[in-house]
SERO-4910 file (N, C-alpha, C, O; in steps of 0.05 Angstrom, whole numbers):
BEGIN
 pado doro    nc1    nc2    nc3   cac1   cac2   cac3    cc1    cc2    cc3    oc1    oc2    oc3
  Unk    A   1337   1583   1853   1335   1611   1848   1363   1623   1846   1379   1619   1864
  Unk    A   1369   1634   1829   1398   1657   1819   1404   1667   1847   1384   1668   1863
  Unk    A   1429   1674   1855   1442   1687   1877   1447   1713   1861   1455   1732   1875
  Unk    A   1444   1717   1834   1449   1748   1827   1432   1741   1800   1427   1720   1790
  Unk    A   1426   1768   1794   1410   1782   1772   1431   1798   1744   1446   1817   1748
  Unk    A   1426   1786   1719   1438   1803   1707   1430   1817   1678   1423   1802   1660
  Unk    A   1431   1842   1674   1409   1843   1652   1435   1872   1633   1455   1883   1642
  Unk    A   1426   1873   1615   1424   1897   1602   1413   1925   1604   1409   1934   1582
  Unk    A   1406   1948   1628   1385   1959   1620   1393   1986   1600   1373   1997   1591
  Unk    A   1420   1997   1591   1425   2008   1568   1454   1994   1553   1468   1980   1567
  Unk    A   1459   1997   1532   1478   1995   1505   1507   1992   1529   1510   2014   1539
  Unk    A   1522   1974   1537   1547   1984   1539   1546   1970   1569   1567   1959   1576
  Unk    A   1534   1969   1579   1525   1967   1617   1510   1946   1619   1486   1942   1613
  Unk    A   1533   1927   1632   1522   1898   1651   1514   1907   1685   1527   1914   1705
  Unk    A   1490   1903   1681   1474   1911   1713   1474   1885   1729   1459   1867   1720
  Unk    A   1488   1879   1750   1484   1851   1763   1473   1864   1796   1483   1883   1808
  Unk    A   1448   1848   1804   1437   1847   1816   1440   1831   1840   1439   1807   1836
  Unk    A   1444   1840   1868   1449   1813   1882   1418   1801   1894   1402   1819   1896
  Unk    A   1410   1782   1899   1380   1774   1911   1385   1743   1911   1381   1726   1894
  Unk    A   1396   1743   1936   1405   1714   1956   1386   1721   1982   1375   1742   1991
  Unk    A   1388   1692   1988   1367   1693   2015   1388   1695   2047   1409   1683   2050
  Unk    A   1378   1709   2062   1388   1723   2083   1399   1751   2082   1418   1758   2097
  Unk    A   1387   1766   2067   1396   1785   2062   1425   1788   2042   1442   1805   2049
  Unk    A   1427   1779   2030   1439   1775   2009   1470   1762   2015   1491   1766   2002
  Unk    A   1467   1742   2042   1489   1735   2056   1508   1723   2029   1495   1715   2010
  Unk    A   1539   1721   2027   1549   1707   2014   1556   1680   2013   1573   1674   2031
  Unk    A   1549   1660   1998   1554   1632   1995   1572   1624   1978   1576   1640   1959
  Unk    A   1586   1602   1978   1606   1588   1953   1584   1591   1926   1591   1599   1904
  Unk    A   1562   1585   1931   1550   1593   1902   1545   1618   1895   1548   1627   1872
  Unk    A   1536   1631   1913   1550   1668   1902   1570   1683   1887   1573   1700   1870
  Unk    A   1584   1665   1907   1616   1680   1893   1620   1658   1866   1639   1666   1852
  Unk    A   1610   1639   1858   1619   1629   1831   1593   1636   1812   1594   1630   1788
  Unk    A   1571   1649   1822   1560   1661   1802   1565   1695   1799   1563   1709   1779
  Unk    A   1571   1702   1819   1592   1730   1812   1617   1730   1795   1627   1747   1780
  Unk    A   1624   1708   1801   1653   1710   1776   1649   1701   1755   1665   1709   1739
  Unk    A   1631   1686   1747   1623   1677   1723   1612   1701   1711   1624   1710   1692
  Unk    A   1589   1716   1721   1581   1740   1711   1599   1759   1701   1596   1771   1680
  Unk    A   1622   1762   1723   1635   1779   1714   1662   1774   1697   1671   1795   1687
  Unk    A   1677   1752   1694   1684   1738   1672   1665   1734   1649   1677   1721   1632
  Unk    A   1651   1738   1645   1639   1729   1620   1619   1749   1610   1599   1744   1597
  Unk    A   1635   1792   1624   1619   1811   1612   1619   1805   1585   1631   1785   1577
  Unk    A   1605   1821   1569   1599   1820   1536   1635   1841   1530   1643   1859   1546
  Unk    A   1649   1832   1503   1672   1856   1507   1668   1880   1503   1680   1901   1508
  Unk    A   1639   1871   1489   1630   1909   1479   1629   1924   1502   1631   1949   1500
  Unk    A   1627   1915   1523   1609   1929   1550   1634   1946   1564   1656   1935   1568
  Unk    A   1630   1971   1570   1649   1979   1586   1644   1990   1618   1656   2001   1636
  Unk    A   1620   1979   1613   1616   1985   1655   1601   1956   1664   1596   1940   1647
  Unk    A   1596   1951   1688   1593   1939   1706   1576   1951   1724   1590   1955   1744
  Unk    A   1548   1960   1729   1540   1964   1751   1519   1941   1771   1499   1928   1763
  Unk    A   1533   1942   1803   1530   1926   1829   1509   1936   1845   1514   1952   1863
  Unk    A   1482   1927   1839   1455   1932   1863   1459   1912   1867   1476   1895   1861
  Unk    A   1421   1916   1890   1419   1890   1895   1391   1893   1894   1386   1915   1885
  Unk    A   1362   1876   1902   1343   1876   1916   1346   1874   1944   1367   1872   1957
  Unk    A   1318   1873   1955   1313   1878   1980   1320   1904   1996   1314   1926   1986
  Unk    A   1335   1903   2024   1338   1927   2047   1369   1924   2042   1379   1946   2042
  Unk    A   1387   1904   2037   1414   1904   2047   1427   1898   2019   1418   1883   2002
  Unk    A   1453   1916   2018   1468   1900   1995   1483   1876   2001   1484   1858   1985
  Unk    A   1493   1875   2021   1496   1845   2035   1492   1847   2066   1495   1869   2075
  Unk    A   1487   1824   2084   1496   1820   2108   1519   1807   2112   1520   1800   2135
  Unk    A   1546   1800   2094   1567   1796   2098   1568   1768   2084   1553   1763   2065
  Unk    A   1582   1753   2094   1591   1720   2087   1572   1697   2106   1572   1698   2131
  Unk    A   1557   1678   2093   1552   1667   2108   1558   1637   2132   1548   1614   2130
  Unk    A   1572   1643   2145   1593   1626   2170   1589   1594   2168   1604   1575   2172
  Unk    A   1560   1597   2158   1551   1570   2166   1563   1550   2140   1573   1527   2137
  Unk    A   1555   1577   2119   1567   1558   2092   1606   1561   2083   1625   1554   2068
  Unk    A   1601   1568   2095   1636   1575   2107   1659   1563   2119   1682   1561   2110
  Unk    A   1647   1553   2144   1657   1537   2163   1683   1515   2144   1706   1515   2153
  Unk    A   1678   1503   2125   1702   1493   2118   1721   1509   2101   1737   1502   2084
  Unk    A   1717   1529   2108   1742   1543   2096   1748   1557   2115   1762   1574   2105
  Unk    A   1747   1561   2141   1759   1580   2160   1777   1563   2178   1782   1574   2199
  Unk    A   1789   1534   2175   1794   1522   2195   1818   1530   2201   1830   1524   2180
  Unk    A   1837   1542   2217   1860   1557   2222   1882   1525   2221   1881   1502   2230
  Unk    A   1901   1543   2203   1926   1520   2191   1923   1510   2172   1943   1496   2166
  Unk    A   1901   1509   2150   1899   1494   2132   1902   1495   2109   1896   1477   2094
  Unk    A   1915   1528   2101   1908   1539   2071   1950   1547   2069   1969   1552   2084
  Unk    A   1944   1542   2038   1967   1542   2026   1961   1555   2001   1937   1555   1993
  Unk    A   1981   1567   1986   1976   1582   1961   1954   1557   1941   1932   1563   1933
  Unk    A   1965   1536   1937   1944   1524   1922   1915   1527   1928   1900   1541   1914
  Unk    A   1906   1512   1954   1887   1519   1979   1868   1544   1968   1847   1543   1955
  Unk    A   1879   1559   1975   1873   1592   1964   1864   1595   1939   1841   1603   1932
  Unk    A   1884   1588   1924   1872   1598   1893   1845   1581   1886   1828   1592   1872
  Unk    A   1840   1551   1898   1816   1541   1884   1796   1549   1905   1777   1533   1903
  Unk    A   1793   1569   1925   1770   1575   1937   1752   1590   1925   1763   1606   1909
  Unk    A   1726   1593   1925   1707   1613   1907   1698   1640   1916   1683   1655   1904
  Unk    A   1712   1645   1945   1718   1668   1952   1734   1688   1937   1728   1709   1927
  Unk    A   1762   1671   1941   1789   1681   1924   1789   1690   1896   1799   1711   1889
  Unk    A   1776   1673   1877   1771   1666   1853   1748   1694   1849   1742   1704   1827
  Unk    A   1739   1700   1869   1713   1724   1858   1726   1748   1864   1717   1767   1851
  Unk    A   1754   1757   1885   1764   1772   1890   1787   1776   1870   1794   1799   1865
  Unk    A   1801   1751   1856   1814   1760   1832   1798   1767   1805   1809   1774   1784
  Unk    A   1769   1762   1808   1757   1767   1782   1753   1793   1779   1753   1803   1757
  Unk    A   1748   1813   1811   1738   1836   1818   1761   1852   1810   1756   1871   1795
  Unk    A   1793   1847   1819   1816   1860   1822   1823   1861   1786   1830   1883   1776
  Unk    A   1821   1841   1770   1832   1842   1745   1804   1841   1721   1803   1832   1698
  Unk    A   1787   1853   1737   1764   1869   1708   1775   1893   1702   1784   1911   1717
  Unk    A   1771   1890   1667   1784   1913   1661   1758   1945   1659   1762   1969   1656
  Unk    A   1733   1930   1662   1713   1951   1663   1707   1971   1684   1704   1961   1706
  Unk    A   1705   1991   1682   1697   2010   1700   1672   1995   1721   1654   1980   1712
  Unk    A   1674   2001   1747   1656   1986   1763   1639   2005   1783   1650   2024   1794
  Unk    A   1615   1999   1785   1598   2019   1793   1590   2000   1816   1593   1976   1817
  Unk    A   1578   2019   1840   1562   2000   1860   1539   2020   1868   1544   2043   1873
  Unk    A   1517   2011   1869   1490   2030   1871   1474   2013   1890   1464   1991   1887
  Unk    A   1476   2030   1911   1463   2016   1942   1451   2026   1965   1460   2041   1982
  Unk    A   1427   2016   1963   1407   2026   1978   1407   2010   2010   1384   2012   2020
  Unk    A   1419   1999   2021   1418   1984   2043   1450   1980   2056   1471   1989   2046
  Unk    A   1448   1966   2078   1477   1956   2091   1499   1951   2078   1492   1937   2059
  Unk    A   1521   1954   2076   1545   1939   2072   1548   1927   2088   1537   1938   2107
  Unk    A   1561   1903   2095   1580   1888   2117   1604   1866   2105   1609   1849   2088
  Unk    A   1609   1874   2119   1637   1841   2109   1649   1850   2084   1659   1872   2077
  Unk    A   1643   1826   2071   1654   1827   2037   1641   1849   2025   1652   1861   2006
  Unk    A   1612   1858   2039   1603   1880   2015   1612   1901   2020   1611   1918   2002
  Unk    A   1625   1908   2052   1639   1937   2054   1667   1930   2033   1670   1943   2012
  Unk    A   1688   1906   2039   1706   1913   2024   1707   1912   1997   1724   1924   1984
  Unk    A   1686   1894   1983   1681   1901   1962   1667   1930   1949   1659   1929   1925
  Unk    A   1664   1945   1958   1662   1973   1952   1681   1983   1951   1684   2001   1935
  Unk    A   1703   1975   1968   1729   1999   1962   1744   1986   1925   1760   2001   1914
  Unk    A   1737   1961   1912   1747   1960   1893   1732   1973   1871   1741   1977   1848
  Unk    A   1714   1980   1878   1693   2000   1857   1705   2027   1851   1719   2039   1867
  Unk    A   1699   2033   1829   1714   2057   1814   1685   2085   1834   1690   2109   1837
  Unk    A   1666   2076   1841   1653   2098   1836   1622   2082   1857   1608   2063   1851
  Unk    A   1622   2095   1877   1592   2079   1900   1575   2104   1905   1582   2126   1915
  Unk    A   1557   2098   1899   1547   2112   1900   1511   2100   1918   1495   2082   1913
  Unk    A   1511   2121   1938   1487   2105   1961   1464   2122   1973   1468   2144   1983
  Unk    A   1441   2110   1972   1411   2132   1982   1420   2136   2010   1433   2121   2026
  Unk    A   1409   2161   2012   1416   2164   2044   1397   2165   2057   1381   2183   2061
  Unk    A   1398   2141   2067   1384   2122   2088   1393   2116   2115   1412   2100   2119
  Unk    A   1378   2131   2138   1393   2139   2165   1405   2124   2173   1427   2126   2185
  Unk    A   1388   2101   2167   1397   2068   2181   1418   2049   2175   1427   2033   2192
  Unk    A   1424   2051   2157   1441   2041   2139   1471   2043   2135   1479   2064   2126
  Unk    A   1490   2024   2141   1515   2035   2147   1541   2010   2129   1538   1988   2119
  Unk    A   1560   2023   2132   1580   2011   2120   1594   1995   2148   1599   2008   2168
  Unk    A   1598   1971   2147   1616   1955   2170   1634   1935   2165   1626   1913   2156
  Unk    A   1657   1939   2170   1685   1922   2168   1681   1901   2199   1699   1909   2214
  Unk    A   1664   1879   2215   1666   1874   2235   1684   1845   2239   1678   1826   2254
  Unk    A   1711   1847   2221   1724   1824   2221   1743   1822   2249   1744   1799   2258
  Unk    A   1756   1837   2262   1775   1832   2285   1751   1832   2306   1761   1828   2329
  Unk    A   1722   1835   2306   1712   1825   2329   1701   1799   2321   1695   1784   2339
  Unk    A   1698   1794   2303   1690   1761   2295   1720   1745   2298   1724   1724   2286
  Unk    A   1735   1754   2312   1758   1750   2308   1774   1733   2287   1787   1712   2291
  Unk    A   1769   1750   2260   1777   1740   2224   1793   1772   2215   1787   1796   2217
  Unk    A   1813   1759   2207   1830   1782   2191   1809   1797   2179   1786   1793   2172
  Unk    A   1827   1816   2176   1808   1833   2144   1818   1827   2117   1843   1825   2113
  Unk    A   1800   1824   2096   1804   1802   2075   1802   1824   2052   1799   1847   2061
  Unk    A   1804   1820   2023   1802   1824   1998   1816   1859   1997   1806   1880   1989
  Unk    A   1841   1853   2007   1865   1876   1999   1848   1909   2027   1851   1933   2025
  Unk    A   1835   1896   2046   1825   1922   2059   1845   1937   2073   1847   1961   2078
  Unk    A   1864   1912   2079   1878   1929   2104   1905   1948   2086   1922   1962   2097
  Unk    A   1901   1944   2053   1914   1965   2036   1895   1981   2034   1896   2001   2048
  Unk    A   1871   1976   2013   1854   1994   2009   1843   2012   2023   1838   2032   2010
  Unk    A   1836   2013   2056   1824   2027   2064   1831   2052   2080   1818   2071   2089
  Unk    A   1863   2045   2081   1876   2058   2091   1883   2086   2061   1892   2109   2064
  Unk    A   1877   2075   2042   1890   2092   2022   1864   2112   2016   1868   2135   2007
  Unk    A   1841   2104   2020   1817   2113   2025   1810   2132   2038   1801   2153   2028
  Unk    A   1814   2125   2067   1804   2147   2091   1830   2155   2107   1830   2171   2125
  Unk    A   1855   2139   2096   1880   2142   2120   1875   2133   2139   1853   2132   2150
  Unk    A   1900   2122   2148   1913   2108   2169   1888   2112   2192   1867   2100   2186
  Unk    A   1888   2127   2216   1870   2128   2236   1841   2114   2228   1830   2098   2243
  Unk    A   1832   2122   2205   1806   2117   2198   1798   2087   2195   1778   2074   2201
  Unk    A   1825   2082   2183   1813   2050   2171   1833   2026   2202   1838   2002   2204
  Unk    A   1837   2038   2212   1845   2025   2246   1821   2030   2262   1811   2012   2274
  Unk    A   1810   2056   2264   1789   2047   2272   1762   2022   2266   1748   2004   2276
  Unk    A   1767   2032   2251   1743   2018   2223   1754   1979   2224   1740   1960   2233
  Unk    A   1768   1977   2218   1785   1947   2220   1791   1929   2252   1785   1906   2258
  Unk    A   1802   1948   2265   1804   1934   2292   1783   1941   2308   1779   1921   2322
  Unk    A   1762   1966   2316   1746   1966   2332   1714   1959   2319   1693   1958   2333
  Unk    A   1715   1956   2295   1696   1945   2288   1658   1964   2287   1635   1955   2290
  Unk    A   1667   1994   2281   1646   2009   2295   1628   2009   2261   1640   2001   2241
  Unk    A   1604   2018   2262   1588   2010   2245   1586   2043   2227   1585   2065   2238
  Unk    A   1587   2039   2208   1598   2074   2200   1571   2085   2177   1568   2078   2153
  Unk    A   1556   2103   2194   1533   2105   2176   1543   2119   2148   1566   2127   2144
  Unk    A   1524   2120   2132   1526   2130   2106   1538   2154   2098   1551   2158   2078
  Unk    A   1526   2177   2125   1534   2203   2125   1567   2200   2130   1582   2216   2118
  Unk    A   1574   2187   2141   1604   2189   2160   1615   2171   2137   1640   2172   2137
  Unk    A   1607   2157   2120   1624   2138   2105   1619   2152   2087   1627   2138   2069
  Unk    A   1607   2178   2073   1616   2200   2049   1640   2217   2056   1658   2223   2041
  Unk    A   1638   2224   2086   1658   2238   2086   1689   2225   2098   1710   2238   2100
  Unk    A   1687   2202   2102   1710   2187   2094   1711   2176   2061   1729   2160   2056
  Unk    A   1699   2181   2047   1710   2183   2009   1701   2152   2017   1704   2143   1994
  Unk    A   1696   2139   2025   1679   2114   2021   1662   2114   1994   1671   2102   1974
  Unk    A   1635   2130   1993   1620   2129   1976   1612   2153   1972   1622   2171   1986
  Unk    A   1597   2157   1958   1570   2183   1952   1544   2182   1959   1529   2164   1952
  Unk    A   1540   2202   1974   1511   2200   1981   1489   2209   1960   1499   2228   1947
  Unk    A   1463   2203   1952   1449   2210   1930   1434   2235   1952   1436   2237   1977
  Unk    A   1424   2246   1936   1404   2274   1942   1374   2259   1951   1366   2240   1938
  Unk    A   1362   2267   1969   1345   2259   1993   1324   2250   1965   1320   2265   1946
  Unk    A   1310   2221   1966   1298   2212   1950   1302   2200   1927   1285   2188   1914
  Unk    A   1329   2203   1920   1344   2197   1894   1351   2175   1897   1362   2166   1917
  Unk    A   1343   2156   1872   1349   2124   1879   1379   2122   1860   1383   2134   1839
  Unk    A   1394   2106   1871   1425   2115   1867   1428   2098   1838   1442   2108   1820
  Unk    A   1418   2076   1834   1416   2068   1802   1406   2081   1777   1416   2086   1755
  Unk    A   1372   2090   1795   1366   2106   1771   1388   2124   1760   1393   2127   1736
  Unk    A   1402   2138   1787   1412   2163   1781   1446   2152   1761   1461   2168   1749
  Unk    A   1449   2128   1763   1478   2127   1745   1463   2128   1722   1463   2146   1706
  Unk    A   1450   2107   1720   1436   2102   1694   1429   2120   1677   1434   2118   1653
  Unk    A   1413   2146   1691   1415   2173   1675   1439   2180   1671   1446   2178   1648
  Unk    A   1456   2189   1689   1485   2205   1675   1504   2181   1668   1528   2187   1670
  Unk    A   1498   2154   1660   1513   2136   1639   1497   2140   1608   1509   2142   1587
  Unk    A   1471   2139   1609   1460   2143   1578   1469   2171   1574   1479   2175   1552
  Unk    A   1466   2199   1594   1469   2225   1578   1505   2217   1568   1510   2216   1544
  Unk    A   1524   2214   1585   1548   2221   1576   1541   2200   1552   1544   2217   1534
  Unk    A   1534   2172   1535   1539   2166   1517   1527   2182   1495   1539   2184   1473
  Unk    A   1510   2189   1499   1493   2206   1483   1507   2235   1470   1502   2247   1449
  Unk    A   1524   2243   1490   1540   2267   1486   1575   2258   1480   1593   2275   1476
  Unk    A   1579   2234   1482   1617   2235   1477   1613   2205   1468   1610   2186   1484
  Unk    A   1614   2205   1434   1617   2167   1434   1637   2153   1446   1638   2129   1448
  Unk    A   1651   2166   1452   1691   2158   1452   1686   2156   1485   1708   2154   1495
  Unk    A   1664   2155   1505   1653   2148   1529   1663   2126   1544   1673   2126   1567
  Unk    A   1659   2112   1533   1665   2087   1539   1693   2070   1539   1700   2052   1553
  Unk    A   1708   2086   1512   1739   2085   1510   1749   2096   1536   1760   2083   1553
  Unk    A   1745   2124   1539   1757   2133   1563   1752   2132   1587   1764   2147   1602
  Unk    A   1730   2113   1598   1728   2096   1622   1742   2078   1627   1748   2071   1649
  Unk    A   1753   2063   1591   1764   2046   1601   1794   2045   1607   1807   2031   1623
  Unk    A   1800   2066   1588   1832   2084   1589   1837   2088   1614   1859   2082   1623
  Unk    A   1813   2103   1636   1818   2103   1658   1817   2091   1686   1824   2100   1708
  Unk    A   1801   2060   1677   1804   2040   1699   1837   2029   1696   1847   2020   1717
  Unk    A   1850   2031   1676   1871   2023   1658   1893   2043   1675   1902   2025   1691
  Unk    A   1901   2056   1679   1909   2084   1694   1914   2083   1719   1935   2083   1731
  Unk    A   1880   2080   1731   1871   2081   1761   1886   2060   1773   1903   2063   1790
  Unk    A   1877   2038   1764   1883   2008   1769   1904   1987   1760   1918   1972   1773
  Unk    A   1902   1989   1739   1919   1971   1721   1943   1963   1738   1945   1939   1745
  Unk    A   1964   1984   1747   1984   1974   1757   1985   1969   1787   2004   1957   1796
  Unk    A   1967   1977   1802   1952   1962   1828   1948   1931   1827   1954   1920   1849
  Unk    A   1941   1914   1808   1931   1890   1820   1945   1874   1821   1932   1854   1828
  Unk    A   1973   1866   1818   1989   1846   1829   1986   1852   1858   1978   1836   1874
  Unk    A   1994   1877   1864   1993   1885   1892   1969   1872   1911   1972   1857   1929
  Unk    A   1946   1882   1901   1921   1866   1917   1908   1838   1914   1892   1824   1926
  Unk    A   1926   1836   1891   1922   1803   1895   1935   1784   1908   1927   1761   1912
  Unk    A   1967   1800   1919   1986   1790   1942   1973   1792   1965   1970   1774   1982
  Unk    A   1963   1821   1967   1951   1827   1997   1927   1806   2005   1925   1796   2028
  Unk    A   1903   1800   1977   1882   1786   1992   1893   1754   1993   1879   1739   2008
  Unk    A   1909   1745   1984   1924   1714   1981   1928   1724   2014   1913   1712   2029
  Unk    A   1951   1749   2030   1959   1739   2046   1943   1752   2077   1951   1749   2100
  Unk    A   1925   1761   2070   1895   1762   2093   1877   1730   2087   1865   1719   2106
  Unk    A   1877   1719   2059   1865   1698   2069   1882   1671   2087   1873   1652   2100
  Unk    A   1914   1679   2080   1929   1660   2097   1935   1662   2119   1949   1644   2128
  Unk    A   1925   1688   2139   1920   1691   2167   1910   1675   2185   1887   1667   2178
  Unk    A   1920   1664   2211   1895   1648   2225   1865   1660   2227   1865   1684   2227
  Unk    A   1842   1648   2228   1819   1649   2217   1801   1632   2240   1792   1610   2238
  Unk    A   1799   1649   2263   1784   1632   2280   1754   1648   2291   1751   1665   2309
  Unk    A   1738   1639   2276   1711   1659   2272   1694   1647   2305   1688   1624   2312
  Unk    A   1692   1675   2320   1678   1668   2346   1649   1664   2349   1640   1685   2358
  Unk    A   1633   1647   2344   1605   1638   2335   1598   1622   2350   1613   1604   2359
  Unk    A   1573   1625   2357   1563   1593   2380   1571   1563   2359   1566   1555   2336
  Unk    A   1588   1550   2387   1594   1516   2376   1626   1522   2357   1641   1504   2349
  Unk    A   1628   1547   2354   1657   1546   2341   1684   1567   2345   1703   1574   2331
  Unk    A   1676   1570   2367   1689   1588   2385   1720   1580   2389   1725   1556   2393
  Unk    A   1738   1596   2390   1764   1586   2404   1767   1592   2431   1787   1585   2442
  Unk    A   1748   1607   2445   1736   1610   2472   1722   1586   2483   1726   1583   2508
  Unk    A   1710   1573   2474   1687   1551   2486   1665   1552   2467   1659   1569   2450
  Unk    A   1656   1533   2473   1619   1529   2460   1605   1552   2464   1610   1561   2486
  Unk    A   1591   1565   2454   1576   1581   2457   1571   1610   2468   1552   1625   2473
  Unk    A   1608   1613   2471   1620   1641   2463   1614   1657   2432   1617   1646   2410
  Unk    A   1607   1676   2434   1599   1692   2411   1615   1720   2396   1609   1731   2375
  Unk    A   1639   1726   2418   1649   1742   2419   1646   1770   2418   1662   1788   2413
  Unk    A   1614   1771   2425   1604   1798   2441   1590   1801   2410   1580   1822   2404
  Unk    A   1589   1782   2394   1568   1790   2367   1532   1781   2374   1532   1759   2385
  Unk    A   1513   1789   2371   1495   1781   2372   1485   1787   2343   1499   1801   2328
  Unk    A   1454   1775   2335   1441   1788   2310   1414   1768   2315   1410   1748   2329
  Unk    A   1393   1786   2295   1372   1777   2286   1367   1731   2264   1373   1724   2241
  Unk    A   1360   1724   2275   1363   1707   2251   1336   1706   2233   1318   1722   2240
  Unk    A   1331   1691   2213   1323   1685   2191   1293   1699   2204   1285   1722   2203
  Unk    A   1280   1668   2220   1253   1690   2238   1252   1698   2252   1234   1695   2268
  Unk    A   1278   1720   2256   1279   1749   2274   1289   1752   2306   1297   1770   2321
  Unk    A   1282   1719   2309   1293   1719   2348   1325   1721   2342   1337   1713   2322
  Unk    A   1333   1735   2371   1362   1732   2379   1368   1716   2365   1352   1701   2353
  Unk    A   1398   1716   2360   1410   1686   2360   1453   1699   2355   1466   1720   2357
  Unk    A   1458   1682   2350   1487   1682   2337   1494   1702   2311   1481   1696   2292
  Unk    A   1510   1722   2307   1516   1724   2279   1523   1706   2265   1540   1690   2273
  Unk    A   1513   1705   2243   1519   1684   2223   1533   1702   2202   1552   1692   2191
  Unk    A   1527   1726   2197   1532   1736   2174   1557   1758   2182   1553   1774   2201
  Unk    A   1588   1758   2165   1603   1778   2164   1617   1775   2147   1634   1792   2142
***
């Protein structure tokens, strides 16, 4: 089964879907069918919009399928560049299309910081549902340019809290840190691009030029920068605190607990 979905649903707009199992945890085959997807938009196309199915847009990275890439000491610029982590974070940093994210469930891990590379997030407001950076209590750097991005986002205090204490930041509180947009009570946040992407083509052909004029603008001279920064968060020591792989002992967790697959306690797996 596909780790992502990708379709057409108007003229101009690649819709990729995420719908992986665990809540849309991320795997080495994720991230190389995310970059393939998104290396290989159509050129006509000038947006990119990021759902997902199910409750969550991700539960983060998944540890288990991971584990050989977190071993502390082992990564070198080569190292790095052929990981399929890396490889999906430079595909994200150097698209030249306007990037949308439409999300009805959790962020965590990669899917909170992959929202700050989105031109435009937009999210149902759903009480439960929250944005979470929980890498310094999994005790793992913060990865894919956050500890630039987020700070440029919400400022300094915000993204220290957010980064080192690890607090879970609902939807309401992550609009008014410029994180994302909240949709209007019932408003499903795709439908709603999807409408004001067909009206604006419908009303300005030259639409699509000047999205892209302005990812071009926004961005363009940003991504050497974040592609230094996520090379040098992934060359941080990397010692993820998980039962059996603890730098504490066996079966230290580092104060993380979670649900697993059939619902009992267990270990986080996912960030």
């Amino acid at each position: 089964m596909p780790t992502c979905i990708s379709s057409t649903p108007i003229p101009r707009v690649l819709l990729i879907e995420l719908n992986a199992p665990n809540k849309n945890a991320f795997t080495d085959e994720m991230y190389r069918e995310l970059t393939t997807k998104i290396l290989s938009a159509p050129s006509s196309h000038d947006f990119i919009i990021f759902s997902h199915l199910g409750n969550f847009f991700t539960s983060g990275v998944d540890f288990m399928d991971q584990m050989d890439h977190l071993t502390p000491g082992s990564y070198d610029p080569d190292a790095i560049n052929s990981l399929p982590a890396y490889k999906f974070m430079k595909a994200v940093i150097d698209c030249p299309l306007f990037l949308f994210s439409c999300i009805r469930g959790s962020a965590i891990g990669i899917g909170a910081t992959f929202l700050l590379h989105c031109d435009s997030v937009l999210a149902s407001p759903h009480p439960r549902s929250y944005v979470w950076f929980p890498f310094a209590r999994a005790c793992l750097p913060p990865e894919f340019s956050s500890s630039i991005l987020l700070q440029n986002a919400c400022g300094r205090t915000n993204a220290a809290d957010a980064l080192l204490f690890g607090d879970r930041i609902p939807f309401s509180k992550a609009e008014r840190m410029n994180l994302l947009r909240v949709t209007a009570s019932g408003e499903d946040p795709l439908k709603n691009t999807l409408k004001r992407l067909r009206d604006a083509f419908e009303s300005n052909h030259n639409f699509g030029r000047t999205a892209r004029n302005y990812v071009k603008l926004s961005r363009g001279h940003k991504r050497e920068g974040l592609k230094n920064a996520a090379m040098r968060e992934q060359e941080a020591p990397r010692r993820p605190r998980i039962k059996g792989h603890s730098d504490t002992g066996p079966g230290d967790t580092g104060g993380l607990r979670g649900r697993g697959p059939k619902g009992r306690l267990n270990q986080l797996r996912y960030v």
